[in-house]
Each structure stands twice: as structure tokens, then as C-alpha cells.
C-alpha positions in Angstrom: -109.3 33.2 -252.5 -107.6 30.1 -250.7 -109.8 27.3 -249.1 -108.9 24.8 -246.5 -110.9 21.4 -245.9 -110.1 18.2 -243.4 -108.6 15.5 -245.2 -108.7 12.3 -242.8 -106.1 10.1 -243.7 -107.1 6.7 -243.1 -110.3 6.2 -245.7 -110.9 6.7 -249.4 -112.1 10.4 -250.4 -110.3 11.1 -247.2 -113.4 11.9 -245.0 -112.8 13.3 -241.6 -111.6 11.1 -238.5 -113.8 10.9 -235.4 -112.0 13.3 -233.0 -109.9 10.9 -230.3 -109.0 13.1 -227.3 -105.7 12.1 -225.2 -104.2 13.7 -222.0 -102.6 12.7 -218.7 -104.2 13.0 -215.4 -102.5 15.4 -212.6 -101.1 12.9 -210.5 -99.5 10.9 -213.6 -95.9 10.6 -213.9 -94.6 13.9 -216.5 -94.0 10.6 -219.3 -97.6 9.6 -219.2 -98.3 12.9 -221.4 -96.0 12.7 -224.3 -98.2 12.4 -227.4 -99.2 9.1 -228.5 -97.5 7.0 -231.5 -99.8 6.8 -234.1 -102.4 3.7 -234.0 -100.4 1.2 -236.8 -98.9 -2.2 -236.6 -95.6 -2.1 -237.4 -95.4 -4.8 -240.2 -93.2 -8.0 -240.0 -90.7 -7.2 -243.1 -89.7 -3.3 -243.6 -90.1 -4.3 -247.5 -92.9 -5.7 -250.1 -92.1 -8.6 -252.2 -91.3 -5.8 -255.0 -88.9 -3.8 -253.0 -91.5 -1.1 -252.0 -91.2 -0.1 -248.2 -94.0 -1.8 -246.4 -97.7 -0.1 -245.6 -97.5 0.2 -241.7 -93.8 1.1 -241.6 -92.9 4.1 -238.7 -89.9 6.0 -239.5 -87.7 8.9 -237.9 -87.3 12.1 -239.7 -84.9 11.4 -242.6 -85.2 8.1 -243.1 -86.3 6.9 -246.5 -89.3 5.4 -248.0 -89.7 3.9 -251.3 -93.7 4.0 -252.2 -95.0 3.1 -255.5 -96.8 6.0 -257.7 -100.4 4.2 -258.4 -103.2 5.1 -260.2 -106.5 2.7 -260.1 -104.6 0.0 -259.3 -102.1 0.6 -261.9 -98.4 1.0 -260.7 -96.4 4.2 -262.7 -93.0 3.9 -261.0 -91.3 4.3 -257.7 -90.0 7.1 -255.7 -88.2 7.4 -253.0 -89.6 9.9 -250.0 -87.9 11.6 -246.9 -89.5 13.6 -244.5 -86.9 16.1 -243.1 -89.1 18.3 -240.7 -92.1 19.7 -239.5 -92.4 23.4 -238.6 -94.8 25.6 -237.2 -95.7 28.3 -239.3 -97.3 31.3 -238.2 -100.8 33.0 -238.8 -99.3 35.4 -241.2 -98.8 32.8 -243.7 -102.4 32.5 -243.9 -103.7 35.9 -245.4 -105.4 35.5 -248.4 -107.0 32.1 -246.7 -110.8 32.3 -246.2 -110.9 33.7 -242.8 -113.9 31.9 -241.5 -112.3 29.0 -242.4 -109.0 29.3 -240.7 -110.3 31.0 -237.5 -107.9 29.4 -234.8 -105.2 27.0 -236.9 -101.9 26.9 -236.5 -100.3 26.1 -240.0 -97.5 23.4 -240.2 -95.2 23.1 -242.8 -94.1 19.7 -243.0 -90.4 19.6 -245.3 -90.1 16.1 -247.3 -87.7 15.2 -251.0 -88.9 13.5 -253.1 -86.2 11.6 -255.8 -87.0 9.3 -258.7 -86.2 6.1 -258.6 -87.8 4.3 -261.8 -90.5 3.6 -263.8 -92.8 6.2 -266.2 -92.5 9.9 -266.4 -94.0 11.0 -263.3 -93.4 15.2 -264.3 -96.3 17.1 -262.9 -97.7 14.6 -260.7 -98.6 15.3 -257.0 -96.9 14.1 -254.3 -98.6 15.5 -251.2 -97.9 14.5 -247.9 -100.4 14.1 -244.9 -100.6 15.9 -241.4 -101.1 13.9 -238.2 -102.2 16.1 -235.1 -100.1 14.7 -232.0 -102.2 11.9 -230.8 -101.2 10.2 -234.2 -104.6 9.1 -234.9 -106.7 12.1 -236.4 -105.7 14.0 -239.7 -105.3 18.1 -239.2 -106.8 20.8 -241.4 -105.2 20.3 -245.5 -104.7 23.6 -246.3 -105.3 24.3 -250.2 -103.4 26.9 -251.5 -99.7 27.7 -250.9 -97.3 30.5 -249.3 -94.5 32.3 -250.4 -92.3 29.3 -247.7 -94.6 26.2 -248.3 -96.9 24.5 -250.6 -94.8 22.7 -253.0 -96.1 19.3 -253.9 -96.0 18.7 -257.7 -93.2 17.0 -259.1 -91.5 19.6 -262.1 -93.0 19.1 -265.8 -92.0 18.9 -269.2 -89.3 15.8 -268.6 -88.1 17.3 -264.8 -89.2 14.3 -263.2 -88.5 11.1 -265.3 -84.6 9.8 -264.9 -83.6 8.4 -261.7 -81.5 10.5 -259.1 -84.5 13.7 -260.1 -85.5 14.8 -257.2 -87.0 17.8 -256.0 -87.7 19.6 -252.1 -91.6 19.3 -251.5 -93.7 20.9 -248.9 -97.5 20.4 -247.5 -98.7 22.8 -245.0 -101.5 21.2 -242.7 -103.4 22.9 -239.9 -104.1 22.6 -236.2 -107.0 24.0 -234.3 -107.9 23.7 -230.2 -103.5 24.2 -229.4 -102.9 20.4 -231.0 -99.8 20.7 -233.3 -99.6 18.5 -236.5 -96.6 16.0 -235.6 -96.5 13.1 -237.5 -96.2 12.9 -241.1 -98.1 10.2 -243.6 -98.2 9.0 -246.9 -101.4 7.2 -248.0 -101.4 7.0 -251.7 -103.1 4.2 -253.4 -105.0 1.7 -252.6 -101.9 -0.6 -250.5 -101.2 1.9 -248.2 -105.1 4.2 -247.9 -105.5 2.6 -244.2 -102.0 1.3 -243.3 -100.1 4.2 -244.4 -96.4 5.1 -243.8 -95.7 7.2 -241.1 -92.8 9.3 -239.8 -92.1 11.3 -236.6 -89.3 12.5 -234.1 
């Protein structure tokens, strides 16, 4: 059987966010209740001395990020990310989940490429992507386990992921609870970008 478990994006071991709540007041004008940007400086150069698209950067759907594959604090190669979408899914998607443990979320898929761009083999590592509920603070619900639409998130083995141009069409399903909506997707792997990750979003 599937599980699920919160993965907070902004600390190591990714340990759950202290719930911020936002809303908007009757009497506010209708812009005062758009969901909030997520809670990162935007840092002074898009780029890192090595070419690597700088921790803090907020992008739009389909732009590019280049992000270095690291492992303690060992660099394997580049790739090059872009987040193309996020779309609800539906509770169907779910059967099979624990059911106690997915009482009440909406599943999200959120639709991201990933392409090679140099260094090691990378075949067979993962690449996964996290959710942002729409304040743009707090992490949703990781959902473990993939559906028949969603779930992709290892790069292909056996040499499928080690010549620049490779690329392959990646997926992470996150969850939300309470009628939040996952809206913003992050990456934050490695140690440069764990509490000032990238972000995109409409």
C-alpha cells in the first residue's frame, strides 16, 4: 500500500512548516486576496559564479533553471529544469493510498522536464520537485507512490541520462488538505539551495 508524509521544504530532513494562515478581510479591495508570493529574496544576480541559476530565483512556468546535482557537498553535474504546470488531480487518483492518510487532499500534479546539461552519469537519479500550498510559505502533503498520470521523478537508467540534450518529462504529485491548492513549485536540493530554494509560479 501507498503512504503519504509532509515534506517541509525549507529545512534539512524536510520537517514540517509551522502552518501560516492568510486571507483578506470583507471590506478589502477583491486584489488584497490573491495568494501570497512565496517568502524569498529575490537574489541580486540570476546566476552563481559557476553558471548555476541563483538559490532565491522566482520564475514563471516555463522558464528554465540550471541547478547543480549534489551529493554531500559534492557536485555530480548540471541539469537544466522547467516547470510547465501544475494541475489538480482528482481523488480517484488516490486509490490504493492509505485512506486514513489521505482523508481530505486534493492531489496536484505538478508537470516539470528535466534535460542534461553536463557532468557525470546522472541515470537513475531523482529529481523530485516540491509543492508549495498558495500562501507560498508552507510545503503540501508529498505523496509517495505514483498514478497511472503522475509520479515520474527518476531520471532513465542504464546510460539514459548521461549526454547532454537527455532529457526526460518528470512529474511529482503533492497534496492539499483544508480547500488550499498546491501553487508554487520548488526545488531544494543540496545544501545551496535547502532554505533559499528556486521557486516557480503563474
Amino acid at each position: 500500500m501507498k503512504h503519504v508524509r509532509t515534506i517541509s521544504l525549507f529545512t534539512a530532513g524536510f520537517a514540517a512548516l509551522a502552518l501560516t494562515a492568510c486571507g483578506a478581510k470583507a471590506e478589502q479591495p477583491a486584489e488584497a486576496a490573491k495568494p501570497a508570493t512565496p517568502s524569498v529574496t529575490q537574489p541580486a544576480s540570476p546566476t552563481t559564479a559557476d553558471g548555476h541559476t541563483s538559490p532565491g530565483m522566482r520564475l514563471k512556468f516555463g522558464e528554465r533553471a540550471l541547478v547543480p546535482v549534489d551529493y554531500n557537498k559534492e557536485s555530480f553535474g548540471t541539469v537544466a529544469l522547467t516547470v510547465t504546470a501544475i494541475e489538480e488531480g482528482k481523488a480517484a487518483d488516490l486509490k490504493g493510498f492509505d485512506p486514513e492518510q489521505i482523508a481530505g487532499v486534493t492531489p496536484y500534479n505538478m508537470r516539470y522536464t528535466v534535460e542534461f546539461v553536463k557532468g557525470d552519469d546522472l541515470s537513475g537519479v531523482p529529481l523530485a520537485l516540491r509543492g508549495l500550498l498558495s500562501d507560498g510559505k508552507q510545503g503540501g502533503t508529498a505523496l509517495v507512490g505514483k498514478t497511472a498520470d503522475c509520479g515520474k521523478v527518476t531520471a532513465p537508467r542504464d546510460g539514459g541520462f548521461s549526454k547532454p540534450g537527455q532529457k526526460f518529462e518528470a512529474c511529482t504529485m503533492y497534496g492539499a488538505k483544508g480547500g488550499e491548492k498546491i501553487s508554487f513549485a520548488a526545488f531544494n536540493f543540496g545544501d545551496a539551495y535547502r532554505k533559499t530554494p528556486i521557486v516557480w509560479g503563474s
